[in-house]
N, C-alpha and C positions, 0 to 999 in steps of 0.2 A: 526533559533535556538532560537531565542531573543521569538517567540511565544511558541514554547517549554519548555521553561524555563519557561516561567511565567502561562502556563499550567500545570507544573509537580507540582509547586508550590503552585498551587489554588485544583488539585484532587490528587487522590492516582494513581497514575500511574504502573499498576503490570509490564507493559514492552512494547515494542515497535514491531508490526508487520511490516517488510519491504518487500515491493513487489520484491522477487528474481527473473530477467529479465531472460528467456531463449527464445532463440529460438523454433521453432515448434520443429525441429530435434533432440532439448533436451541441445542442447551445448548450452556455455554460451553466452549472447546478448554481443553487441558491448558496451552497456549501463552499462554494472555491472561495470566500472572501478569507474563511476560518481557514483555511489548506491555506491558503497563502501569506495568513499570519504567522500559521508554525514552520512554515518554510522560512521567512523574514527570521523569526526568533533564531533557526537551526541556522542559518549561514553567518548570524552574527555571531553564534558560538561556536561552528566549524566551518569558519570561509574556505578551509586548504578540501574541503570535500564536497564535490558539484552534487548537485541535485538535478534528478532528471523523472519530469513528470510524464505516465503513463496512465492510458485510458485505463479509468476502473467499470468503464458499465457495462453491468449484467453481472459482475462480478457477486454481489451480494445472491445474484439467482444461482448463481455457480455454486457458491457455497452451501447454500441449503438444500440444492439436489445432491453435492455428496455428500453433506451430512444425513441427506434419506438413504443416499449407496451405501453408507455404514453403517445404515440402521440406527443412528441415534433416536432416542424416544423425543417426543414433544418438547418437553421442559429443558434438555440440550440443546436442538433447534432454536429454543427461544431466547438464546444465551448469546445474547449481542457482543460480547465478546468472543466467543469462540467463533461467530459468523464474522466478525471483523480480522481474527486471526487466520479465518481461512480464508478470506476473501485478499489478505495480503499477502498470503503464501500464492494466490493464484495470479496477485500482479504482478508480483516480482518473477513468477513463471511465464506469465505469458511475456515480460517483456524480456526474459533470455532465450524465450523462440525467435523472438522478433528478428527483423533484419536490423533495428536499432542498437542491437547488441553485442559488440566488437571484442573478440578473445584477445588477449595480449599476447 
């Protein structure tokens, strides 16, 4: 939060993409209770900015085939963070293809 904060502070932030966990079957992840408590935490700390949640699945397979297209070796592959940072570069990509995503 504390990075957030002092992010909102420094750019213009129009609002918050969060990866909405589903299962393949479409039902909800075992995960959305935790997504939905740091969403609860973020609007108590920035109500003036909406949050708007977008399908993350397959996202995590997306990430690991283009960490194979770049050729990362094994042990980057296995770097749950850099899979979590690509996999949210590709949410917030796929959700400004979207038609849910309106230019001002």
């Amino acid at each position: 939060m504390k990075f957030l904060i002092e992010y909102t502070n420094k750019e213009n932030v129009e609002r918050f993409i969060v990866g909405y966990p589903k299962q393949t079957n479409g039902r909800d992840s075992e995960n959305l209770q935790r997504v939905k408590s740091f969403v609860g935490q973020l609007q108590k700390v920035l109500p003036n900015i909406p949050v708007t949640f977008y399908d993350e699945r397959f996202t995590s397979v997306m990430a690991h085939k283009t960490m194979l297209d770049a050729g990362l070796n094994k042990k980057a592959r296995q770097n749950k963070a850099l899979v979590d940072e690509i996999s949210a570069t590709i949410i917030l990509q796929s959700y400004m293809e979207s038609s849910d995503f309106r230019t001002i």
